[in-house]
N, C-alpha and C positions, 0 to 999 in steps of 0.2 A: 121542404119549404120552410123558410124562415119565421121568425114569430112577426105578427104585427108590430110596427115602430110604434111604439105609446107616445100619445101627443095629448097637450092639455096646456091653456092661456098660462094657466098659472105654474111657473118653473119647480115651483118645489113638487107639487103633485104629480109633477110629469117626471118627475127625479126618482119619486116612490114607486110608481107604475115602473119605471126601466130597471129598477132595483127587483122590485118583484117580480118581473117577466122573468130577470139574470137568475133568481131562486126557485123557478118555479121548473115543473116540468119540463123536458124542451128545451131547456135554460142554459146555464154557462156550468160546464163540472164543477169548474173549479170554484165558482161562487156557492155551488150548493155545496160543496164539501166543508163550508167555511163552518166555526161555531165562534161562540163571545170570545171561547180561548182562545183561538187560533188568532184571532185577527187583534191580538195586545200588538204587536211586533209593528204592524199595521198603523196602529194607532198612533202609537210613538212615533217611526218612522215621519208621518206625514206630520204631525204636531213639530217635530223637528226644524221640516220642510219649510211648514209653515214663517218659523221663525228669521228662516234664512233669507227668505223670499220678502222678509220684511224690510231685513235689513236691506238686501238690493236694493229697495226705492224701483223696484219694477215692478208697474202694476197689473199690468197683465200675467205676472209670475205671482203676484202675490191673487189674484184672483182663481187662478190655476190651482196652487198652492191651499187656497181655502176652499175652494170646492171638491179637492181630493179629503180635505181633514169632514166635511160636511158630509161626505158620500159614508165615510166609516161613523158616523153616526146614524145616518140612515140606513144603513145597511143591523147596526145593533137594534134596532128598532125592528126591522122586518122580520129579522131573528128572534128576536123574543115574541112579536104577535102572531110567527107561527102554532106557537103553542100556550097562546091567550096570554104572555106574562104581563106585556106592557105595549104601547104602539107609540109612535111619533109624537101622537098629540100628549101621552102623559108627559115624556119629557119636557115639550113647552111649555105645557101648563104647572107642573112642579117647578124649573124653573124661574118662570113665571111670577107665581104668589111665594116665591123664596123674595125676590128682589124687590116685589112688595112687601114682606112683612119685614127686610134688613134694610129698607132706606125708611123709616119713618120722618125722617126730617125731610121728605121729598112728598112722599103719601099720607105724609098723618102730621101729628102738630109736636114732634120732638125736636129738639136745639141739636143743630152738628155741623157749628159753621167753618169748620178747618178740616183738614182731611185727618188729620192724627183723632179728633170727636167723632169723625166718621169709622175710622178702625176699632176705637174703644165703643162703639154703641154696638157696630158688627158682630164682636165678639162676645158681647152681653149676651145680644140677642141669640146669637149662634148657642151658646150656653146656657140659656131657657129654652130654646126650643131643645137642645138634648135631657131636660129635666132634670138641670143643676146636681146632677148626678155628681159625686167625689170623682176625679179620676185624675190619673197621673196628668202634670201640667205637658208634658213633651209627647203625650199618647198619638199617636195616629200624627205627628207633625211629619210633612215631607213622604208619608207613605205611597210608595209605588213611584217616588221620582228618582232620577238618575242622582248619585251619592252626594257631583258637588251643589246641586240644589237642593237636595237634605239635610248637609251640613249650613248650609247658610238661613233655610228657615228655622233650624233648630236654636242657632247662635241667635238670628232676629227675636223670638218667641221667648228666649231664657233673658235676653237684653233687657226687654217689658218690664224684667218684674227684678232690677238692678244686676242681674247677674252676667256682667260684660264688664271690658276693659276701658279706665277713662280714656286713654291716648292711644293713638295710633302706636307710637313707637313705646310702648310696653309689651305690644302684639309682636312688632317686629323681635324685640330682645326674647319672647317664647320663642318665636319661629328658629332664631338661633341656637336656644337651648337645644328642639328639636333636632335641629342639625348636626349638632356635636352629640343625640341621645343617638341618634340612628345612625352616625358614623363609629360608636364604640359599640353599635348593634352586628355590624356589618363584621367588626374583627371578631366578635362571638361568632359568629358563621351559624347562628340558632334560626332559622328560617322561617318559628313564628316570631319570634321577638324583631325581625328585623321585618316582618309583614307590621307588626303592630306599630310598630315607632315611623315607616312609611307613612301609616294610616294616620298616626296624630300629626307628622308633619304636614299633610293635607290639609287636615284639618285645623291648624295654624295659620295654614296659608288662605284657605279662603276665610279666614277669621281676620288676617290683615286686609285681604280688598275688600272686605265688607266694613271696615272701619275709613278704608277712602272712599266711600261710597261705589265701592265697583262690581260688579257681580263676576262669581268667578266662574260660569258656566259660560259665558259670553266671552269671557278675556281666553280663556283657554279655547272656546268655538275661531277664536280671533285667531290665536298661537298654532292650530290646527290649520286653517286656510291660508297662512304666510307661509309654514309650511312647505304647505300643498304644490304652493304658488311657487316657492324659490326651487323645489324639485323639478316641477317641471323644467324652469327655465334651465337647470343643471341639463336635463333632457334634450334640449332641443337645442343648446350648445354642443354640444355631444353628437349630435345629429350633423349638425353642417361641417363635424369635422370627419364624418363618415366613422363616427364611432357610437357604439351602443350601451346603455347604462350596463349591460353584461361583461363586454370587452373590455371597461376606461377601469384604472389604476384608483385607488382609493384618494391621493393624489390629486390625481385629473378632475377627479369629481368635485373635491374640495376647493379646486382654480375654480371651477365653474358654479361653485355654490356662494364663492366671495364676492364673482362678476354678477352674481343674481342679488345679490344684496346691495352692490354699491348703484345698479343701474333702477334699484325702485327708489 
């Protein structure tokens, strides 16, 4: 026999209760095998998800989408007050009196009437409450994000304090450098040198859409799903001619990948 369905008015405490039945005895394998580690992959994944489901403009996916990223919060929650570390309520309440004590021009009586006074008071404050400790200026930036979001709050953060490009197209004439460094990398046949000079051209590159205002985790999320999108249609061309991407000529594929371009 099944466990009781957990019911309660209020949706988040009935959220907690179905979470802890899933941990509990009785419960779901695979939720109890879980730990903080396991379920990173988890995190990201839905955080992802999240993003995509934004951009859709569908709200029923984007509510889906935030109730899967809320469950792995609640779910780190249940796992840690297993074993007394932390529960639900500290997260709220820590971030809580965080966002009180970083909006003072909102809670308290300090000036910060443009968003750029808004990020320089952040930052202060964020900087006293670590106890104005010396430390590297780029320490802990973009930690634990995927590389080209690393690269671009790193580039943002070193910007602050002058050390950035005035013009776009001074970016651009690096990005070229790069390209003629990593093409004289490539007739070296040296496989770290030609890892490394990839790596700066990356990092060039999202140094230029960050100078047109573009982010480059979103342009290549972009570049990724056109993709996606023109392969298929290669696919299902291919299809109505009783051919399969296995059997069609490398040729054939490419008729059908120009027909999938000119028809979006």
């Amino acid at each position: 026999m099944g466990l009781p369905i957990p019911d309660n008015p209020d949706p988040i405490i009935r959220l907690r209760k179905i979470v802890h039945c899933l941990r509990a005895p009785g419960g779901c394998p695979w939720d109890i095998e879980q730990t903080h580690e396991s379920l990173i992959a988890n995190l990201l994944e839905e955080a992802y998800e999240v993003a995509a489901a934004i951009k859709s403009q569908d709200t029923e996916h984007m509510i889906e989408e935030l109730g899967d990223l809320l469950l792995q919060v609640v779910m780190h929650a249940e796992i840690a007050s297993e074993t007394d570390r932390f529960v639900l309520e500290d997260i709220a309440r820590g971030v809580g009196d965080k966002l009180i004590r970083r909006h003072p021009h909102v809670f308290g009586d300090s000036d910060a009437d443009d968003t750029e006074a808004v990020l320089r008071q952040w930052e202060a404050i964020k900087c006293q409450e670590k106890g104005n400790k010396p430390r590297p200026y780029l320490k802990d930036v973009g930690e634990g994000l995927p590389a080209l979001m690393t690269a671009t709050k790193l580039q943002k953060k070193a910007a602050k304090v002058g050390f950035d490009w005035d013009k776009p197209e001074e970016v651009f004439a690096k990005v070229t450098e790069e390209v003629g460094e990593l093409e004289a990398a490539l007739k070296e046949e040296n496989p770290d040198h030609i890892a490394e000079e990839f790596g700066d051209l990356f990092f060039s590159l999202v140094n230029l859409a960050r100078k047109h205002g573009l982010d480059s985790e979103s342009i290549l999320t972009d570049a990724n799903e056109k993709f996606r999108r023109r392969f298929h249609s290669v696919e299902d061309q291919l299809r109505l001619k009783g051919q399969t991407l296995e059997d069609a000529s490398l040729s054939e594929m490419d008729a059908a990948w120009d027909q999938a371009k000119v028809s979006e």
